[in-house]
mmCIF file of the N, C-alpha and C atoms, coordinates in Angstrom:
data_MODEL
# 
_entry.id   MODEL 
# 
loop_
_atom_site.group_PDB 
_atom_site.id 
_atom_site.type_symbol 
_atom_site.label_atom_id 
_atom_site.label_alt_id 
_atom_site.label_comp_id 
_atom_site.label_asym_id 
_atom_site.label_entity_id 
_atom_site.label_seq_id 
_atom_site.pdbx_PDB_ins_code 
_atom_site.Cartn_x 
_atom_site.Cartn_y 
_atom_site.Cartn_z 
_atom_site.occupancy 
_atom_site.B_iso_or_equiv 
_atom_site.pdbx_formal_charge 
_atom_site.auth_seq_id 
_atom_site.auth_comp_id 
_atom_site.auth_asym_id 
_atom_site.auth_atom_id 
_atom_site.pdbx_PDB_model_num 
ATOM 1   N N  . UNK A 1 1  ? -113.620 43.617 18.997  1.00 0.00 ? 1  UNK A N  1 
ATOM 2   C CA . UNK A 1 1  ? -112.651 42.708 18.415  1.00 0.00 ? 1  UNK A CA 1 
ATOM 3   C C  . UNK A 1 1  ? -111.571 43.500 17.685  1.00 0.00 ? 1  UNK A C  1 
ATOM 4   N N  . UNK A 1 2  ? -110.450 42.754 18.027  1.00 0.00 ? 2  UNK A N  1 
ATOM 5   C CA . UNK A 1 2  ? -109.411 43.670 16.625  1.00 0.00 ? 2  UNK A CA 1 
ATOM 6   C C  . UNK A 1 2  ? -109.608 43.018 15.551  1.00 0.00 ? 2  UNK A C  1 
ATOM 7   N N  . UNK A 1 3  ? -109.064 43.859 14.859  1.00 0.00 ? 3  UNK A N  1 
ATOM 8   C CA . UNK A 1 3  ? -108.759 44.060 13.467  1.00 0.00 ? 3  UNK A CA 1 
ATOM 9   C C  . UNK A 1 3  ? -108.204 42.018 13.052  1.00 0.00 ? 3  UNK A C  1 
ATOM 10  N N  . UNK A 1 4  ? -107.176 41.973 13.551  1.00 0.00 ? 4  UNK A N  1 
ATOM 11  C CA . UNK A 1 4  ? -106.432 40.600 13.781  1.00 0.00 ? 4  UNK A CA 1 
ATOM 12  C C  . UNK A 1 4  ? -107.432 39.500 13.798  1.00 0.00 ? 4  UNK A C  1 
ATOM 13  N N  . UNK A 1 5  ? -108.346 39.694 15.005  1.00 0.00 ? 5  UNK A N  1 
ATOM 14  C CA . UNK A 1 5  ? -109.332 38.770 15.383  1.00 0.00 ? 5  UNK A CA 1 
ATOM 15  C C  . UNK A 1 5  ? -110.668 38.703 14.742  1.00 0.00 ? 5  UNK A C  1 
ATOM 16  N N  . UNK A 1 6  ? -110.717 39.606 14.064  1.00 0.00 ? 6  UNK A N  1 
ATOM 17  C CA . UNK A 1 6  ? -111.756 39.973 12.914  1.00 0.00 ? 6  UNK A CA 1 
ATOM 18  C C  . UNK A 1 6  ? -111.350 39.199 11.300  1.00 0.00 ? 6  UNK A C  1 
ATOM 19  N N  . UNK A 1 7  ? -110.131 39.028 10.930  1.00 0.00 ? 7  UNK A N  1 
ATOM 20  C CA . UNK A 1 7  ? -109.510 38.176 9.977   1.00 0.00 ? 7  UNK A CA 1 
ATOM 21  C C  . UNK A 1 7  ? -109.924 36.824 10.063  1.00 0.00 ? 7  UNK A C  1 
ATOM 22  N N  . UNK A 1 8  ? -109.141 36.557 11.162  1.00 0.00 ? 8  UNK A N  1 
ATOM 23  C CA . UNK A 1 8  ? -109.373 34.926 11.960  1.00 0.00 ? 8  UNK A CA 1 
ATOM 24  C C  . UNK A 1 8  ? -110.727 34.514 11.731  1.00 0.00 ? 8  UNK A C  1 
ATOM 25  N N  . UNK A 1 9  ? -111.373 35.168 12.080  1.00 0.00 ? 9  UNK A N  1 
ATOM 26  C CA . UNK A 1 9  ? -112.470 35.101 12.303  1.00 0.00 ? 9  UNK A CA 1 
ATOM 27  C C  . UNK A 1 9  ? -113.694 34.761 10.957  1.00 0.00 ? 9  UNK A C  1 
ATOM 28  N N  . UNK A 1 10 ? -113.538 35.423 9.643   1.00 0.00 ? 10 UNK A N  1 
ATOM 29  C CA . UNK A 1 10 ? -113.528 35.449 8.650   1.00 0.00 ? 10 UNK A CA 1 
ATOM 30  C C  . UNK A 1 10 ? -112.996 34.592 7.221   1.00 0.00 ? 10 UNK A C  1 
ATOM 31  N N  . UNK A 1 11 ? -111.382 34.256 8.444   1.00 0.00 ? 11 UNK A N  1 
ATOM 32  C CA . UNK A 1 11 ? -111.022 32.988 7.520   1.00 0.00 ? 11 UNK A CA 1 
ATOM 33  C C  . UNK A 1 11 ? -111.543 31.427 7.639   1.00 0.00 ? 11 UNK A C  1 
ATOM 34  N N  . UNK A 1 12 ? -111.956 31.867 9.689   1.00 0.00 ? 12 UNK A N  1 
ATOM 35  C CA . UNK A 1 12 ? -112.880 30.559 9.701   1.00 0.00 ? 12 UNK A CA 1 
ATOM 36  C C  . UNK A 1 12 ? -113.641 30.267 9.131   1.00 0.00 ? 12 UNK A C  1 
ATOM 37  N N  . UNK A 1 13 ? -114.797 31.107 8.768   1.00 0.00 ? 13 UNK A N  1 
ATOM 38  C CA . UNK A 1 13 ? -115.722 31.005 8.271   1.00 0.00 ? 13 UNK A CA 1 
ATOM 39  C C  . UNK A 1 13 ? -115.586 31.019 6.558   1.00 0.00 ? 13 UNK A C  1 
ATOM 40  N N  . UNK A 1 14 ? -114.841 31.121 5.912   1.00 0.00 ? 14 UNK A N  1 
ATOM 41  C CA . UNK A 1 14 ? -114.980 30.975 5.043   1.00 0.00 ? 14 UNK A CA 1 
ATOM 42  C C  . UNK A 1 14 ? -113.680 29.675 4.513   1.00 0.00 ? 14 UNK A C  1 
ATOM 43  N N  . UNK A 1 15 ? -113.069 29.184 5.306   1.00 0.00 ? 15 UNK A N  1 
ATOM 44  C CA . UNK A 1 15 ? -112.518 27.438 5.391   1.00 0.00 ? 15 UNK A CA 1 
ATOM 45  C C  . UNK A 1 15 ? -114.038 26.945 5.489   1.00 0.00 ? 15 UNK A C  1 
ATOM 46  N N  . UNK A 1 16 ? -114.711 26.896 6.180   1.00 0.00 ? 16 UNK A N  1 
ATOM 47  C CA . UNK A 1 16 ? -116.153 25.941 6.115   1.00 0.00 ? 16 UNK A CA 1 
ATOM 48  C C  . UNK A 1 16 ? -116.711 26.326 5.301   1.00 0.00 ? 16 UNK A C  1 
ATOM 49  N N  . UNK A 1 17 ? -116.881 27.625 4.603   1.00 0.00 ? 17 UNK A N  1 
ATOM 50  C CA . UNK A 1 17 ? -117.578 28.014 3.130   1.00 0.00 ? 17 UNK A CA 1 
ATOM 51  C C  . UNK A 1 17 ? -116.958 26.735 1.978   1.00 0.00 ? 17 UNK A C  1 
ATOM 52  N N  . UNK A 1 18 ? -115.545 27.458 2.070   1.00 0.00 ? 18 UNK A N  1 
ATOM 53  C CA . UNK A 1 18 ? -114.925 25.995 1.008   1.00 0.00 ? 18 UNK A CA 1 
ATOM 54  C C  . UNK A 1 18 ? -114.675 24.762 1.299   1.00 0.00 ? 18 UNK A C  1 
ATOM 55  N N  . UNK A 1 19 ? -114.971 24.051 2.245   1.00 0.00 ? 19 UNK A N  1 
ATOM 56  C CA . UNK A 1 19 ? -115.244 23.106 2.463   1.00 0.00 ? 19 UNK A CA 1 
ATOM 57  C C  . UNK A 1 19 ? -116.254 22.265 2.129   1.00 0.00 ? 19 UNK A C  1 
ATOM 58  N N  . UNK A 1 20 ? -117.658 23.161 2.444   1.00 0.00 ? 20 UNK A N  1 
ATOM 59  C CA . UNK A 1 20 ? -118.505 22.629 1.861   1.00 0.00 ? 20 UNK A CA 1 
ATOM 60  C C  . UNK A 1 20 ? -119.288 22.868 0.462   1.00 0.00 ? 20 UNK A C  1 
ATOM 61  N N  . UNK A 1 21 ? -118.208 23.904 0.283   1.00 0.00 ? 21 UNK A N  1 
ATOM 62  C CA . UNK A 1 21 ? -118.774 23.718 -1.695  1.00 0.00 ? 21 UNK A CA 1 
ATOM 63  C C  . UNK A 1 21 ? -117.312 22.512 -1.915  1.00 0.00 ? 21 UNK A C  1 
ATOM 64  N N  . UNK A 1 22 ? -116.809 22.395 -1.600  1.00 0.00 ? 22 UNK A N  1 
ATOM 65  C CA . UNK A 1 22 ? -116.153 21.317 -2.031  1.00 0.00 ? 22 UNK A CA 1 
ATOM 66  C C  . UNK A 1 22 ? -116.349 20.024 -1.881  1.00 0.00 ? 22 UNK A C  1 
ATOM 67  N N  . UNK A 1 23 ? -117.392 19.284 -0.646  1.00 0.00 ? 23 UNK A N  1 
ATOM 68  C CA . UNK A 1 23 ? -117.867 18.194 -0.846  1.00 0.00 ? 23 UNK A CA 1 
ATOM 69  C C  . UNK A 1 23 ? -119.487 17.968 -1.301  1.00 0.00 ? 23 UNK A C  1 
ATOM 70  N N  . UNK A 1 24 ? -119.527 19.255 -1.902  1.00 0.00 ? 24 UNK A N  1 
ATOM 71  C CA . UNK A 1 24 ? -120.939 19.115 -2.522  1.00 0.00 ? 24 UNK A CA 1 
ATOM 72  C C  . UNK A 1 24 ? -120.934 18.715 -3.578  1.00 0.00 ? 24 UNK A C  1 
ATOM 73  N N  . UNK A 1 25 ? -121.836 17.509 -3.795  1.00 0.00 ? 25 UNK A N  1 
ATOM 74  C CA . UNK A 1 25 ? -121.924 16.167 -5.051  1.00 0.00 ? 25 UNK A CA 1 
ATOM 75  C C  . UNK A 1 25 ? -122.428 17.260 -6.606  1.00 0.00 ? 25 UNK A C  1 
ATOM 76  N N  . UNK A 1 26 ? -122.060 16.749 -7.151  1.00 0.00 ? 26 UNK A N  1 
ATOM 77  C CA . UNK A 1 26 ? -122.728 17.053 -8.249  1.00 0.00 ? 26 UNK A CA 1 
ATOM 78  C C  . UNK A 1 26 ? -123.493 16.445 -8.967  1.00 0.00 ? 26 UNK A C  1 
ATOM 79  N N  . UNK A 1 27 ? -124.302 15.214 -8.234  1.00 0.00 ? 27 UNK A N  1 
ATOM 80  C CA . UNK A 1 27 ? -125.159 13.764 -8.586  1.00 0.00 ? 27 UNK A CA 1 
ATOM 81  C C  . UNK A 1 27 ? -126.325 14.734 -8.916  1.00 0.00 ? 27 UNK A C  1 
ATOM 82  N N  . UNK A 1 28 ? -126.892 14.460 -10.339 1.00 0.00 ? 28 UNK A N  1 
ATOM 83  C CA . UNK A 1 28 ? -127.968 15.203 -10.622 1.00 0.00 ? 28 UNK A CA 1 
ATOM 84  C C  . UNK A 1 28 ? -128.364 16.863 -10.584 1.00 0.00 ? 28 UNK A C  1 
ATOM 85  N N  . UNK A 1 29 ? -127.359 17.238 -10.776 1.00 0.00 ? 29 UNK A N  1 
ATOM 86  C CA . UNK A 1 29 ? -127.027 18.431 -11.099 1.00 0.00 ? 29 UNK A CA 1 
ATOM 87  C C  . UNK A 1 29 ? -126.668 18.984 -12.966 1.00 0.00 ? 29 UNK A C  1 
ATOM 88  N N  . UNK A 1 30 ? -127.638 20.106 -12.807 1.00 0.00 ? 30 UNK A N  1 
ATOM 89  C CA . UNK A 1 30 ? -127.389 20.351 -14.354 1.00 0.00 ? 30 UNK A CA 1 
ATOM 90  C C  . UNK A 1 30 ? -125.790 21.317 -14.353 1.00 0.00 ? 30 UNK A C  1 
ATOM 91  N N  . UNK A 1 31 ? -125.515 21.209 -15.707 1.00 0.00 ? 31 UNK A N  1 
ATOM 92  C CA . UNK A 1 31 ? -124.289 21.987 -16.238 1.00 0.00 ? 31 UNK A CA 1 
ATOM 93  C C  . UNK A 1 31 ? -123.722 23.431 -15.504 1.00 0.00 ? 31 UNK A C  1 
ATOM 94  N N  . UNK A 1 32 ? -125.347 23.840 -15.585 1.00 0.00 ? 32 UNK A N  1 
ATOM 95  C CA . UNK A 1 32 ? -125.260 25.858 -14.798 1.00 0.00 ? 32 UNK A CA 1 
ATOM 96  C C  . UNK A 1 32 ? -125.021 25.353 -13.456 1.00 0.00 ? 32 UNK A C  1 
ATOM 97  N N  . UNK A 1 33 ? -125.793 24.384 -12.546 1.00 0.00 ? 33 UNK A N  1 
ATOM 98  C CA . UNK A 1 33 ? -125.517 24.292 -11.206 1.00 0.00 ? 33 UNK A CA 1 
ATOM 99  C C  . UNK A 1 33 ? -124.496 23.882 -10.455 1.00 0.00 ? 33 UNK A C  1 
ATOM 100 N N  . UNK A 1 34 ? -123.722 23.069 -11.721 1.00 0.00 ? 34 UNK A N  1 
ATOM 101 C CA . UNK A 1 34 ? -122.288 22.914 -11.184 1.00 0.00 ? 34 UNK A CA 1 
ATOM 102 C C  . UNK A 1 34 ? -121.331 23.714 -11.350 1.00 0.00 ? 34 UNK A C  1 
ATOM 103 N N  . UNK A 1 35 ? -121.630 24.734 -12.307 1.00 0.00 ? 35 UNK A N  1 
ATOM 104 C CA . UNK A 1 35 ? -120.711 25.492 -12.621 1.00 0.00 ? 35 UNK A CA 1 
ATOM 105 C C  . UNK A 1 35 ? -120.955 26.599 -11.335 1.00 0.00 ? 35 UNK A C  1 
ATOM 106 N N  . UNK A 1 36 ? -121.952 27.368 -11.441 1.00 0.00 ? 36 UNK A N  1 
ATOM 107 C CA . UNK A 1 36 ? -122.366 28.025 -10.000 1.00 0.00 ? 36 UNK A CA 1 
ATOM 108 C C  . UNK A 1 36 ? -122.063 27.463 -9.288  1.00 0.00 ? 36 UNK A C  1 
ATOM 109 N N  . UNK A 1 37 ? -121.300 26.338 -8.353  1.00 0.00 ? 37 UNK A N  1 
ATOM 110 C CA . UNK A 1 37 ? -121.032 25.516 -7.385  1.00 0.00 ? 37 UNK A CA 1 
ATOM 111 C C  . UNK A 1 37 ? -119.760 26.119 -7.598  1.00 0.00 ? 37 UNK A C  1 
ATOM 112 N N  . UNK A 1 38 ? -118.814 26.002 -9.028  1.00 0.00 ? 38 UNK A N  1 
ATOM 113 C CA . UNK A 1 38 ? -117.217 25.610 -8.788  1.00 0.00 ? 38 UNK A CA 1 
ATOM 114 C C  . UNK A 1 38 ? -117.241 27.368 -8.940  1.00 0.00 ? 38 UNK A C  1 
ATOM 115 N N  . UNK A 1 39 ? -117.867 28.245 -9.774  1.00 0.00 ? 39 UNK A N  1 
ATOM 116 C CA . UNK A 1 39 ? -117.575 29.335 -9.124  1.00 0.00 ? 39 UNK A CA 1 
ATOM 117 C C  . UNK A 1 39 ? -117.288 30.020 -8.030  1.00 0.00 ? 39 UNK A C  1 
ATOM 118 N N  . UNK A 1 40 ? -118.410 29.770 -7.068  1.00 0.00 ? 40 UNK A N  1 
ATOM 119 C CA . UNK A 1 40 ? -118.681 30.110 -5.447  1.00 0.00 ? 40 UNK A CA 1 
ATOM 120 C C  . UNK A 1 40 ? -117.308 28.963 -4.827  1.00 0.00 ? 40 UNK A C  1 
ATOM 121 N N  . UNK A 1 41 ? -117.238 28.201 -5.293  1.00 0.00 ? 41 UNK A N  1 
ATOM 122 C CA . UNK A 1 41 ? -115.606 27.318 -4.787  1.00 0.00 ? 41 UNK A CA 1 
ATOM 123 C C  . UNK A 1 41 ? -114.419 28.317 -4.816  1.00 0.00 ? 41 UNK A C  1 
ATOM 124 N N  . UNK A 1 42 ? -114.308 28.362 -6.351  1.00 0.00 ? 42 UNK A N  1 
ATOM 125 C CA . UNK A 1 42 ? -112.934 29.337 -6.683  1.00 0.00 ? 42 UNK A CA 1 
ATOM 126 C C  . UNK A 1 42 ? -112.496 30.944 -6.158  1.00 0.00 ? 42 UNK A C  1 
ATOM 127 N N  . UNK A 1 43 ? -114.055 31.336 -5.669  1.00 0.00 ? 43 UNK A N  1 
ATOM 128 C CA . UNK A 1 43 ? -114.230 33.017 -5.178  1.00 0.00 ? 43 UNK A CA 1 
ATOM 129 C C  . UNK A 1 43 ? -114.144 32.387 -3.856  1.00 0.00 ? 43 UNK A C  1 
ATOM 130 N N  . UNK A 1 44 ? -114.438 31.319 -2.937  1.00 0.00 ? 44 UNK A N  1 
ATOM 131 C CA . UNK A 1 44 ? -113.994 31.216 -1.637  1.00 0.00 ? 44 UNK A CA 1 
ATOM 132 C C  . UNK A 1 44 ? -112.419 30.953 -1.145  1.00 0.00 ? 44 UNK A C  1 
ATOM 133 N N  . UNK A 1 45 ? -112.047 30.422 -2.442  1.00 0.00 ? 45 UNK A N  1 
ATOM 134 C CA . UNK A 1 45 ? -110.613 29.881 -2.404  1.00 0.00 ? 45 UNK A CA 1 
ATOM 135 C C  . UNK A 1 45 ? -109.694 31.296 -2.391  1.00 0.00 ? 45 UNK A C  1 
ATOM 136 N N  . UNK A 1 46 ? -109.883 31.654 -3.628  1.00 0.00 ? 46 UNK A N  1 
ATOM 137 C CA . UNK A 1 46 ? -109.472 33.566 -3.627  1.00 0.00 ? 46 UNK A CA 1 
ATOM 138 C C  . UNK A 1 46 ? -109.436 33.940 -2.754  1.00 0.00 ? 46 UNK A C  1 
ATOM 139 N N  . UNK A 1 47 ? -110.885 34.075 -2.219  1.00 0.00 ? 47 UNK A N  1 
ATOM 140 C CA . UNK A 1 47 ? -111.097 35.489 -0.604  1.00 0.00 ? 47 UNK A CA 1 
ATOM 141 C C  . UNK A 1 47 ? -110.422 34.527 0.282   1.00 0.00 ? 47 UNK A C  1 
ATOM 142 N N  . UNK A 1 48 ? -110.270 33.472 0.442   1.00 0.00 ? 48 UNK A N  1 
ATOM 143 C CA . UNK A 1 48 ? -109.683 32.775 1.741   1.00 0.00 ? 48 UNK A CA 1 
ATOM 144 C C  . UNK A 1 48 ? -107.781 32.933 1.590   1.00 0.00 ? 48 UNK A C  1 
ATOM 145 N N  . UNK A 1 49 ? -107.454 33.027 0.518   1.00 0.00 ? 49 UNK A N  1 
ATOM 146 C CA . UNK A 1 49 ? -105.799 33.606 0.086   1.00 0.00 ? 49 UNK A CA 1 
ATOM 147 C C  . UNK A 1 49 ? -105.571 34.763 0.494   1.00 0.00 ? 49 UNK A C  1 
ATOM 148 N N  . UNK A 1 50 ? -106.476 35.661 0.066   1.00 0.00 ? 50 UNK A N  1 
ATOM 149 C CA . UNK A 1 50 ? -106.280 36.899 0.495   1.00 0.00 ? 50 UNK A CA 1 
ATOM 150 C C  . UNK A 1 50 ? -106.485 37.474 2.184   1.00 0.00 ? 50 UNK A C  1 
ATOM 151 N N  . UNK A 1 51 ? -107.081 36.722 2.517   1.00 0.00 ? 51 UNK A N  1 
ATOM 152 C CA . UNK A 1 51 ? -107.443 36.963 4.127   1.00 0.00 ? 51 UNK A CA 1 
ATOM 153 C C  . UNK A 1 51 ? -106.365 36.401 4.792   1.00 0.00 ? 51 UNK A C  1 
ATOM 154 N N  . UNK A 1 52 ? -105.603 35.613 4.462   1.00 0.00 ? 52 UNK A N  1 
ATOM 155 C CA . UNK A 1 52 ? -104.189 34.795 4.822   1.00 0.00 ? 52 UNK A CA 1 
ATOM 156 C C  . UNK A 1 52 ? -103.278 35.806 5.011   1.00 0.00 ? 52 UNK A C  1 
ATOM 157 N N  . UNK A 1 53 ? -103.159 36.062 3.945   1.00 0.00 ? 53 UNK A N  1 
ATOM 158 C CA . UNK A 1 53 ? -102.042 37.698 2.933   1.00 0.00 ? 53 UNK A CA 1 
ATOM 159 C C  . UNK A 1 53 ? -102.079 38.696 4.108   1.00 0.00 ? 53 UNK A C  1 
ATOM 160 N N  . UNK A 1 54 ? -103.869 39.070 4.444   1.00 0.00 ? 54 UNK A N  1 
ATOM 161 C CA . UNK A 1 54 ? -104.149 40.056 5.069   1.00 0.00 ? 54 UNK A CA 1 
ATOM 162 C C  . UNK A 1 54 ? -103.028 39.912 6.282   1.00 0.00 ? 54 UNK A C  1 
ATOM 163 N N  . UNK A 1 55 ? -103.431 38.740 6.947   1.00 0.00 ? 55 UNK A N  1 
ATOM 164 C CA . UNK A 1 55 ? -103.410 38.586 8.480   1.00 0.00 ? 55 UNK A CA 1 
ATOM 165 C C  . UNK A 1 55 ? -101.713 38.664 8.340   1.00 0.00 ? 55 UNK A C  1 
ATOM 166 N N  . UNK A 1 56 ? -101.349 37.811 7.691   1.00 0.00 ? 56 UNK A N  1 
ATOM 167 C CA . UNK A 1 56 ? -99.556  38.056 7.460   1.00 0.00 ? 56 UNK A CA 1 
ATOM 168 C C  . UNK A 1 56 ? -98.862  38.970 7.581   1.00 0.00 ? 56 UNK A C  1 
ATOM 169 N N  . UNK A 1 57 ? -99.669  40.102 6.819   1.00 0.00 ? 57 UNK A N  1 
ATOM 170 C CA . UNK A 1 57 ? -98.896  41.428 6.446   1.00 0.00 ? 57 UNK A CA 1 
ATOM 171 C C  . UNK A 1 57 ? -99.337  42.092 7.871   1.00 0.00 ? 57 UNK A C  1 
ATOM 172 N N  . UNK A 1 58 ? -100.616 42.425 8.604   1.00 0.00 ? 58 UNK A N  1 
ATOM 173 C CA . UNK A 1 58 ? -100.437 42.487 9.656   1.00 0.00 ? 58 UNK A CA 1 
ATOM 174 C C  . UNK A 1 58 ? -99.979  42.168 10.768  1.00 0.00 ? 58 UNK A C  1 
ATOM 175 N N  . UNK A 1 59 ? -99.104  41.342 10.719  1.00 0.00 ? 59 UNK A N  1 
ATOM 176 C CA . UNK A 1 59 ? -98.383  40.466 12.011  1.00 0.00 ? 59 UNK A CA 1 
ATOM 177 C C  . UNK A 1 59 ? -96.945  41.089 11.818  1.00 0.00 ? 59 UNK A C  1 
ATOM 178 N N  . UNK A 1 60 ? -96.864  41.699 10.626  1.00 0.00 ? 60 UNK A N  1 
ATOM 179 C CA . UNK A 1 60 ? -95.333  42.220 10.325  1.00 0.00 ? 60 UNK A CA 1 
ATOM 180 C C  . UNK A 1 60 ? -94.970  43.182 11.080  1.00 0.00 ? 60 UNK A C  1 
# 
């Protein structure tokens, strides 16, 4: 695989990472487990910006 297709590839997978910490309920969930939820949200959101960035700057 290239480099290119190795991004793609990575950003897919981590769009369905944040996806599904994002429709995960917080019904009966304590304080730490939601917070560990919106963490692992905000670090998928990050790495998924930056893998964007990546692929961009390589297309230049």
């Amino acid at each position: 695989m290239t480099r290119n297709q190795n991004i793609r590839q990575e950003i897919r997978h981590q769009l369905a990472v944040q996806n599904h910490l994002g429709a995960c309920t917080t019904t009966g969930k304590s304080d730490k487990e939601i917070a560990h939820i919106d963490e692992r949200f905000f670090l998928a959101c990050e790495k998924l910006e930056a893998l964007q960035a990546g692929l961009k700057r390589s297309k230049k």
